[in-house]
C-alpha positions in Angstrom: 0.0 0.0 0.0 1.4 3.4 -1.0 2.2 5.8 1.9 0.3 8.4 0.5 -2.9 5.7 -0.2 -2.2 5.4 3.9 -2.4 8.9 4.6 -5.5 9.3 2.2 -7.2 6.7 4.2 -6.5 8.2 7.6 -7.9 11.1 7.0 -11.0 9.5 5.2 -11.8 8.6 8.8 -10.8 11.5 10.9 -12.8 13.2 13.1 -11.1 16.8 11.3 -10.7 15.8 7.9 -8.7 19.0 7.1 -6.4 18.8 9.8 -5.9 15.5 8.4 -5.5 16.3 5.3 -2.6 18.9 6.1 -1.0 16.2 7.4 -0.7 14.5 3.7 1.2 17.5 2.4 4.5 15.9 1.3 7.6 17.9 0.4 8.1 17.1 -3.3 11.7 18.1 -4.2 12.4 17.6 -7.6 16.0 17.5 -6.8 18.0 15.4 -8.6 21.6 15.0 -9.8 22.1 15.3 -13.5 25.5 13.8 -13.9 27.4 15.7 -17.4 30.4 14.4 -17.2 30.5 11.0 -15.4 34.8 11.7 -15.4 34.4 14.7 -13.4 35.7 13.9 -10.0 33.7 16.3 -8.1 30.1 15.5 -9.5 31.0 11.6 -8.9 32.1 12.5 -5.3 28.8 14.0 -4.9 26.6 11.2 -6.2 28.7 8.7 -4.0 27.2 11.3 -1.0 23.9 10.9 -2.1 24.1 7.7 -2.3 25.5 7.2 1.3 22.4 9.4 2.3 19.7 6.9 0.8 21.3 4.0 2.1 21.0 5.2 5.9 17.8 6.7 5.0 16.5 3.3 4.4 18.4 1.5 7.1 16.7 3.6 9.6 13.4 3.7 8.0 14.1 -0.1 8.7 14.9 0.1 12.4 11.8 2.4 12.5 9.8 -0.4 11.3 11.4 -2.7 13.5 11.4 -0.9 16.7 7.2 -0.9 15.9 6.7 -4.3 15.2 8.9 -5.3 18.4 6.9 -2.8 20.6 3.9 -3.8 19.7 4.8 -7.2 21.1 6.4 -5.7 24.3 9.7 -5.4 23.8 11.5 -2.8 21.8 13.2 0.7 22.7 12.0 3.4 24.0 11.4 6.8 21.6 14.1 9.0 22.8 16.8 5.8 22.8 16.0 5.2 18.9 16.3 9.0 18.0 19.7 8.9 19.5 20.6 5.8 17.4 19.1 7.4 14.6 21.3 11.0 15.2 24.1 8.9 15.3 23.5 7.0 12.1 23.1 10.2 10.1 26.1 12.2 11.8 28.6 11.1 9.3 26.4 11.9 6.6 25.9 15.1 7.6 29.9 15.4 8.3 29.9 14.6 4.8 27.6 16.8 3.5 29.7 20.0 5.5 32.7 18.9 4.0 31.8 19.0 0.3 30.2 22.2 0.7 33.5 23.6 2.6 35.1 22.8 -0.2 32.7 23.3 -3.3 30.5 26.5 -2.2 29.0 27.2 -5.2 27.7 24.0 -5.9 23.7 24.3 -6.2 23.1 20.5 -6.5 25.0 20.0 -3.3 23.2 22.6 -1.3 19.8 21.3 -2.6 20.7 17.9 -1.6 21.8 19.1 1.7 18.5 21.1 2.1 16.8 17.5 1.5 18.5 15.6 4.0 18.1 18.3 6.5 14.5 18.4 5.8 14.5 15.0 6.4 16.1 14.8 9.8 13.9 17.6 10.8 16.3 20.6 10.9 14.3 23.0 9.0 16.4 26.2 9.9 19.3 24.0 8.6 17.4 23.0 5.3 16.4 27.1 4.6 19.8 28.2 4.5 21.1 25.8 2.2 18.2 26.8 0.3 18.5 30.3 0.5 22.0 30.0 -0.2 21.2 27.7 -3.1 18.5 30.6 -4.5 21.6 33.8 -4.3 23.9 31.3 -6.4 21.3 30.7 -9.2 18.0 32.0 -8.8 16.9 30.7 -12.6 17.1 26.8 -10.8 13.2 25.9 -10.5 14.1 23.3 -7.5 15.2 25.8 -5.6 11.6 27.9 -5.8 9.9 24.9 -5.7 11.6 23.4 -2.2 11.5 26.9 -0.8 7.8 27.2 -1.4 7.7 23.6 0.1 9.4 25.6 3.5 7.2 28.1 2.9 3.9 25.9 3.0 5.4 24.3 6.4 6.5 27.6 8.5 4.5 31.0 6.9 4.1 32.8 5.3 1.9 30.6 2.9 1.6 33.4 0.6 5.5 33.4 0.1 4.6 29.2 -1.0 2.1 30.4 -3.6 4.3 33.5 -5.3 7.6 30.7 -5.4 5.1 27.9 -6.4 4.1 29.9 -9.3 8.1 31.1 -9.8 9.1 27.5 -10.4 6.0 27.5 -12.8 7.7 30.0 -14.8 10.9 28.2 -15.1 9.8 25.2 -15.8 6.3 24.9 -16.9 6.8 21.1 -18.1 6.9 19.9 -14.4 4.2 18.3 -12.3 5.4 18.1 -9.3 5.2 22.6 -9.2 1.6 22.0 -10.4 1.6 19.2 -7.7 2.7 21.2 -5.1 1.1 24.3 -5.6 -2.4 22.9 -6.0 -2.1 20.9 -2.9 -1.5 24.5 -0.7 -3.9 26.1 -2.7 -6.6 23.7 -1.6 -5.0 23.5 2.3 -4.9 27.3 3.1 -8.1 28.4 1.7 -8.3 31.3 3.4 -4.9 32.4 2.7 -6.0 31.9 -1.3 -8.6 34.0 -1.0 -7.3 37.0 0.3 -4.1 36.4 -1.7 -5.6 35.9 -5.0 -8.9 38.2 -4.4 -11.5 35.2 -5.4 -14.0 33.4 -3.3 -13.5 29.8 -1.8 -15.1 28.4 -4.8 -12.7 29.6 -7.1 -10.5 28.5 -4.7 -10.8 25.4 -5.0 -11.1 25.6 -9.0 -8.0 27.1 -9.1 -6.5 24.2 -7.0 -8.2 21.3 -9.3 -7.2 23.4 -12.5 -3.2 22.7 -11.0 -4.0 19.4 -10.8 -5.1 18.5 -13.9 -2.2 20.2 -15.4 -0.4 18.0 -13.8 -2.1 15.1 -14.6 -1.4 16.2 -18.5 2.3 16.6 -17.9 2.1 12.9 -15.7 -1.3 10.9 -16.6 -0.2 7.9 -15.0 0.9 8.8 -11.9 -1.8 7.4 -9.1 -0.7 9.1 -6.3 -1.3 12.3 -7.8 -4.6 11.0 -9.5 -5.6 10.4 -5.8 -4.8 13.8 -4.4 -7.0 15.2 -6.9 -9.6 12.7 -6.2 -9.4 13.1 -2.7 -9.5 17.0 -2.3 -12.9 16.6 -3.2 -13.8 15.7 0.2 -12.9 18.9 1.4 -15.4 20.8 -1.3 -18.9 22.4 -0.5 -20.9 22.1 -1.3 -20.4 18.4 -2.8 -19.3 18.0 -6.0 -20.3 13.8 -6.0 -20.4 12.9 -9.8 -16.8 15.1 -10.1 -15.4 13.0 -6.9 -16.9 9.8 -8.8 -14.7 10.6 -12.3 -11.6 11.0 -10.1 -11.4 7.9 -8.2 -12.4 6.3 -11.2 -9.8 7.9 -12.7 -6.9 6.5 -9.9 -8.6 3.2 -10.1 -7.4 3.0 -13.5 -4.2 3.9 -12.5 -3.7 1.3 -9.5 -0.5 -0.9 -9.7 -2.4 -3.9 -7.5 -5.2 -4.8 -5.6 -4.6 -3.4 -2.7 -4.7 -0.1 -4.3 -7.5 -0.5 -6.2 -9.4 -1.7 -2.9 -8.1 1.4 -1.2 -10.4 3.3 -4.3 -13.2 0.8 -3.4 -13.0 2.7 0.2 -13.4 5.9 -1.3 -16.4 5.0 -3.9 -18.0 3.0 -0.9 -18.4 6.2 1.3 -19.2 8.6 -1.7 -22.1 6.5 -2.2 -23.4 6.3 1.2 -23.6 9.7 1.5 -25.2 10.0 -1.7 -27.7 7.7 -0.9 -26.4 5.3 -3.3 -26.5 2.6 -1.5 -26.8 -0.6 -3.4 -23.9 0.4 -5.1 -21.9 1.3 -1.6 -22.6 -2.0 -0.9 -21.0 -3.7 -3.7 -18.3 -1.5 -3.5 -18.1 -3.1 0.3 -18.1 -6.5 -0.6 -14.9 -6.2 -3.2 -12.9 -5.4 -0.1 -11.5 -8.3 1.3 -7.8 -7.2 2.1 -7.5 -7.4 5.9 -5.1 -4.4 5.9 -9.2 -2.3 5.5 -11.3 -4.9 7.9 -11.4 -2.4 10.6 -11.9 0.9 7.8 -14.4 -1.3 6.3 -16.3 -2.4 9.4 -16.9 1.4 10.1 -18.5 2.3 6.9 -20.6 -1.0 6.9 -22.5 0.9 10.0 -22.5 3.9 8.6 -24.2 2.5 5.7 -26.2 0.8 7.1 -27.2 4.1 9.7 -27.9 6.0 6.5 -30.0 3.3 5.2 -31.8 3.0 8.1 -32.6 7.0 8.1 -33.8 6.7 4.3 -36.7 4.6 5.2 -39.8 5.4 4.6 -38.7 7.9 1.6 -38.8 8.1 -1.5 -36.9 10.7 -2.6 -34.2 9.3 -4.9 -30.7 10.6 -4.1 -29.0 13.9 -5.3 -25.9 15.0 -6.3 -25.1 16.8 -2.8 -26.4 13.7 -0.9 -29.7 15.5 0.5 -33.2 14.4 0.1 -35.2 16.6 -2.1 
């Protein structure tokens, strides 16, 4: 299951769906090392750093995994013992990292990389400066508007994340993950979007699905962003169902396996509850047979069958918004 297809069904079942949904905002880099000359000593000493920061990336995403599963059966570490392993692990990478930028300054790649792994180990001040940095050295980069919006999005101000959002736009306009990224913080800070761009929360949010379908032109088979787009719908009102419907459809197409497409299977199950489709809900429900959703799946069964309950002794058909007529 995809960690964002996790994150999407968390929040399907929060109590606050946006706060949730804040939660899913994920900082899209589009960093990456274009190597020109594989005989140059000093871009091959860099990729050999990147390299050393993926592999202890992964080995402590592994003891993270570990330390959970042993917990859970009552043994294990405690929190604070398994951040200190885990600032140890990455101490020599960071070493590393201070050292190539000691002696290569200038280097934007390095500093962008830098800013990653920094953002990654949660030192944020540490990450802005290298971006910052990055930005004086060579402010036509679109990576570096892009992750500085990313900062941006995090700390404030958000309106600073929609001006370098659209900045990265203008430097590269053939990249989704700037479409990607700016639709998601359009659709987030609402508010913010409406004061900042002088239009009301339903152009808002068109504004926010317009970003997303351009990128979904630049990367049409990319599910996890076909499943932002379908899931932002949620947080739209009034309801736009049939829209919703087309989306989901849309990632279901997209799904690698089953247990993506069952995670879809969530998603049209409660659409159609609350729309009062609910022989359909149903079927959706009964395609769902990974145990990974028994719990998920339990919960909108009763919800379903609430709603069905309440519908008795009506015969109003259903509605695009769900209500009775």
């Amino acid at each position: 299951m995809s960690n964002l297809l996790v994150g999407l069904v968390s929040a399907l079942v929060a109590t606050n769906q946006p706060a949730a949904l804040s939660n899913l905002v994920v900082e899209r880099t589009g960093v990456s090392l274009e190597i020109t000359d594989p005989n140059d000593p000093v871009q091959k000493e860099l990729k050999k750093l990147m390299e050393q920061d993926n592999e202890a990336q992964a080995e402590v995403d592994k003891w993270i995994l570990e330390n959970k599963e042993f917990v859970a059966k009552g043994a294990g570490v405690s929190a604070a013992a398994l951040n200190q392993r885990i600032l140890t692990r990455f101490e020599p990478v960071r070493k590393a990292y201070d050292d190539f930028i000691k002696r290569h300054p200038k280097h934007v790649g390095a500093r962008l990389a830098y800013a990653s792994f920094l953002g990654d180990i949660r030192d944020e001040d540490g990450a802005f400066d290298q971006m910052e940095k990055a930005r004086e050295l060579d402010p036509s980069d679109p990576a570096v508007w892009n992750n500085l919006a990313n900062y941006y999005g995090h700390n404030g101000p958000v309106t600073k994340a929609f001006d370098y959002y659209a900045k990265a736009i203008e430097l590269n306009p053939n990249e989704p993950v700037y479409y990607h990224n700016y639709g998601t913080t359009v659709f987030l800070f609402r508010k913010d979007a409406v004061e900042h761009f002088n239009i009301n929360e339903q152009q808002v949010f068109d504004k926010a699905l317009e970003l997303y379908s351009r990128a979904l032109k630049l990367d049409p088979a990319n599910f996890p962003l076909a499943s932002d787009v379908a899931q932002t719908y949620y947080g739209i009102k009034p309801p736009r169902t049939d829209d919703a419907l087309r989306s989901w459809t849309n990632a279901l197409s997209l799904a690698h396996d089953e247990i993506e497409r069952e995670g879809v299977y969530v998603h049209f199950a409660r659409i159609k509850t609350h729309s009062r489709r609910f022989a359909e809900a149903h079927a959706h429900l009964n395609t769902i047979t990974n145990e990974m959703y028994a719990d998920l799946k339990k919960r909108l069964e009763r919800t379903l069958d609430e709603k069905e309950s309440d519908a008795k002794g009506t015969n109003a058909p259903p509605t695009e918004s769900g209500h009775k007529k």
